[in-house]
N, C-alpha and C positions, 0 to 999 in steps of 0.2 A: 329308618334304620340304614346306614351308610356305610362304605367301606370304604376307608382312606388311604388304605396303604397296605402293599401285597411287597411281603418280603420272598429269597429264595435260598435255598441252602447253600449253590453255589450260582457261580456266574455260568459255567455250561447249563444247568436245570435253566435259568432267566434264558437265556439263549434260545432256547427249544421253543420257547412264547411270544417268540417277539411278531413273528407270525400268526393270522389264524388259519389252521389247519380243519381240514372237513374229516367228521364221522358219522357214520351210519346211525353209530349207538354211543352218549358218554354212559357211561354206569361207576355210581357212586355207593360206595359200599361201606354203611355206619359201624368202625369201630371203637375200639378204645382200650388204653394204656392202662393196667393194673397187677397189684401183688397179686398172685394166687392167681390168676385168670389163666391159666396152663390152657384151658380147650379154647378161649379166643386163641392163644400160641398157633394152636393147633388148626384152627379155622380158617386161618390168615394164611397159611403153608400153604392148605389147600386151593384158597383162592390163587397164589403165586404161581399156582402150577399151570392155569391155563389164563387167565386175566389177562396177559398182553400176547397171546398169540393170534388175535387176529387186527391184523390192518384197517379195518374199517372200526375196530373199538374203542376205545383209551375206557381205563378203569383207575377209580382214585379209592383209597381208603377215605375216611374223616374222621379226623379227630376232633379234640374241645383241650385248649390248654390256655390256663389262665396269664403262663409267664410269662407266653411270647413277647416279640417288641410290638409287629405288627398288628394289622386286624386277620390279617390271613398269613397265613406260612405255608410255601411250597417246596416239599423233596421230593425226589424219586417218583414216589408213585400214592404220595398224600395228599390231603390239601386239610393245615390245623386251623380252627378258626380260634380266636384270643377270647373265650368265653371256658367258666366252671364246669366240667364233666359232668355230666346228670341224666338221667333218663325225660326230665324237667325242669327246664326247656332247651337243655342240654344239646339234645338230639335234632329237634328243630335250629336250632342255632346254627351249627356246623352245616345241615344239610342245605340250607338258604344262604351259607358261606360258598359250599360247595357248588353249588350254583351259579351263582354270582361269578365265580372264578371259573367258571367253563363257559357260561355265557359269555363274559368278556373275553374270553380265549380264544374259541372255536366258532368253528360252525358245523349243526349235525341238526340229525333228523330227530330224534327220540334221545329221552334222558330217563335213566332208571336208577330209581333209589331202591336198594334192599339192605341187608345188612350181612353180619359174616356168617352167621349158623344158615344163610341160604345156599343151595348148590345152584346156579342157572348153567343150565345147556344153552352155550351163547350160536351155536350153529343152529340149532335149532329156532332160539329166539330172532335170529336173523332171518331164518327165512317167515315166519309166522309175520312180522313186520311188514315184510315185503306185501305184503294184501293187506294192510292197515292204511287208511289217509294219514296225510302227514300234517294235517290242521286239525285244531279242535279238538283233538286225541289225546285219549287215556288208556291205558292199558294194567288190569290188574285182578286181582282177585278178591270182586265186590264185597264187602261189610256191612254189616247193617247195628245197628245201636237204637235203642228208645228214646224218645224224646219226654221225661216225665219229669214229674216238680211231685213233692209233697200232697198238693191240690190236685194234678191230674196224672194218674198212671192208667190212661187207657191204650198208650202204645207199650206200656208193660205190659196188660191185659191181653193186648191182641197179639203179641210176639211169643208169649207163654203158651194161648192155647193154640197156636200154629205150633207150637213145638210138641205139646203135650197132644195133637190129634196125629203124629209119628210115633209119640215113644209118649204114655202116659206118667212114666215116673220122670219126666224132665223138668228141672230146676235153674235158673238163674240164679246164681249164689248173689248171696245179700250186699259184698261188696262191687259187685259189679251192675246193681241194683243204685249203690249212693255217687257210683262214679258215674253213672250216668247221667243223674241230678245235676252232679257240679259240671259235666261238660253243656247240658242242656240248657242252665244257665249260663257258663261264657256265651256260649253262640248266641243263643238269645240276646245277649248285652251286646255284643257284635252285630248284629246284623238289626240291632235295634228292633225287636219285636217278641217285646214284653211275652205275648200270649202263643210262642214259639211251639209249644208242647202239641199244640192242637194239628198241627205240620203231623206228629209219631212218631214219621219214621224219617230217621238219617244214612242215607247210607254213605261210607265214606273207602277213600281207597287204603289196603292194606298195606300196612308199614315196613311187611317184611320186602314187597313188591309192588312196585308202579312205576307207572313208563308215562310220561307227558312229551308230545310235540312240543317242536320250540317254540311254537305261538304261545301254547298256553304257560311255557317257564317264560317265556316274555313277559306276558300278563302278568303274573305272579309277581316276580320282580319287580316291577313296572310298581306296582303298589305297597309292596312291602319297602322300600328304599324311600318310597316318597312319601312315607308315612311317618312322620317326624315322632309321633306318638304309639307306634307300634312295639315297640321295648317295653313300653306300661300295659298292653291292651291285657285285660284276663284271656283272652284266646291262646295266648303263647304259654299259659299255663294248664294245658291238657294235652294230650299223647299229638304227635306229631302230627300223626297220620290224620288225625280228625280236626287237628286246628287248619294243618294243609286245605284238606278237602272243605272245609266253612269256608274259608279263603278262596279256594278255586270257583266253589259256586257261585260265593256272592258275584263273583269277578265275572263267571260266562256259567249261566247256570244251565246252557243246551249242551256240551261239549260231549262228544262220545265216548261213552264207556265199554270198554270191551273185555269183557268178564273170560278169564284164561283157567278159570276152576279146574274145566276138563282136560288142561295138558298142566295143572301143577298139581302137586301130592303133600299135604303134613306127613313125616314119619315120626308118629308117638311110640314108635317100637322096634326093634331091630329089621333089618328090611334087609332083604336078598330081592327082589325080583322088582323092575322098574319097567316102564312103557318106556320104548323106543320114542315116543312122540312128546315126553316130558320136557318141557320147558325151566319150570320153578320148583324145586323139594323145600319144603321149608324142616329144618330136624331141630324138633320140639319136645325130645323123650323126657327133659327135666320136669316137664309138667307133672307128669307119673311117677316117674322115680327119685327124684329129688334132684338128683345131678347128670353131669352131662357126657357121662361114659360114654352108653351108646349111642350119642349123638356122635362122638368123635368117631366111634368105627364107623357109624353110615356112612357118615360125610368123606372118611377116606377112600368108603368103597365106591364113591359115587364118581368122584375122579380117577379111579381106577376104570371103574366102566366104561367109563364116557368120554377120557383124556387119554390117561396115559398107566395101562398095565402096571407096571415097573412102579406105580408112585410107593413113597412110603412117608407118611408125614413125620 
């Protein structure tokens, strides 16, 4: 999978690249262009308000647009990759665009994928870094998924009754039971190992949040680009975050993980009160209520808190 040609909106934006500059942190942040999407509107506000205020950062949106001329298109503070908007494989697309084009750009310590309904405390996440190695390193908010086929669901079995010896009425709904199947099998086909199921458990890094050393987006890159046949694989046809993490294993299956659960927070509901020591929010209330109301009030009060009083998206 190649990238031939990086266009830019103007000749000052090309100008700004001609050099590579050093950061601490790039952070890539998955959006995307649409009618009615008023709370992405509103998401995107929020991230503008603090995104480029620190010197050791640089932060990009991502897009997917199929018109461009290019493979990559650069403005202001985007990078589109020339591929169909999708959640499949939409997302992985642009993000391995996005990469690509900061890899060949810069030079930096860590690289963070999330997307726009997250809030990150970037001062905070700077200093938490600061006590991280800079090789071999992941940074995120560990997942886990079953690894079962038809024939064997004994890592459904054992993920159910860990769940059910907390909370007896707990369920894994039925579709998140057959999308396991069908990721079980890409990897499996991937990693060539028919009897993959018997492995259980996968755990993979979260999509809203992950942070790789540049060794390991080296690696990454390094394999996806020289993989002439990777556009065809079924791997590229499951959630980002879990094709990524097959990918990242097969490539260095020791790398450090370092699980940030206790300084980040889901809010599935209106929230007033935050820790000082939070890193990642991720605002999830549509899961509950259908839409994304109060997701938009969090997320404004969250740059309020922790940026800038005065904001109003």
């Amino acid at each position: 999978m190649k990238y031939k040609t990086i266009s830019y909106e103007n000749e000052e934006i090309a100008n700004e690249y001609k050099n590579k500059k050093y950061y601490k942190l790039i952070i890539l942040i998955i959006a995307s262009h649409g009618e009615g999407q008023t709370h992405y509107d509103l998401f995107k506000k929020c991230w503008e308000e603090y995104m480029n205020r620190f010197p050791d950062v640089k932060c990009f949106f991502l897009y997917s647009d199929e018109s461009i001329e290019s493979d990559i298109f650069i403005n202001k503070n985007s990078i589109t990759h020339k591929s169909k908007e999708s959640l499949v494989p939409g997302i992985l697309h642009k993000t391995n665009a996005g990469k690509y084009f900061c890899h060949k750009k810069f030079k930096y310590d860590f690289l963070l994928r999330t997307n726009l309904s997250s809030f990150v405390h970037i001062p905070n996440l700077l200093k938490y870094l600061e006590t991280r190695e800079q090789k071999n390193t992941a940074v995120t908010n560990l997942e886990i998924m079953g690894l079962i086929s038809d024939n064997n669901m004994k890592a459904y079995d054992r993920i159910i009754s860990e769940l059910r010896a907390s909370n007896p009425n707990s369920m894994i709904p039925e579709n998140t039971i057959e999308n396991w199947k069908h990721f079980t099998k890409a990897i499996g086909k991937y990693y060539n190992r028919p009897n993959i199921e018997d492995v259980q458990i996968f755990h993979f890094l979260a999509g809203s949040f992950y942070i790789l050393s540049y060794d390991l987006v080296t690696k990454y890159l390094y394999n996806i680009i020289n993989d002439d046949d990777f556009i065809n694989r079924d791997i590229i046809h499951i959630p980002d975050d879990v094709a990524i993490s097959a990918i990242l294993q097969k490539l260095s299956q020791s790398f450090l993980v370092n699980n940030t659960v206790s300084q980040s927070k889901i809010c599935d509901k209106f929230e007033t009160e935050y820790s000082e020591e939070l890193i990642h929010i991720r605002n999830r209330t549509d899961s509950r209520f259908g839409n994304r109301i109060i997701d938009k009030i969090n997320m404004t009060n969250q740059v309020k808190k922790f940026y800038n009083p005065n904001f109003e998206a």
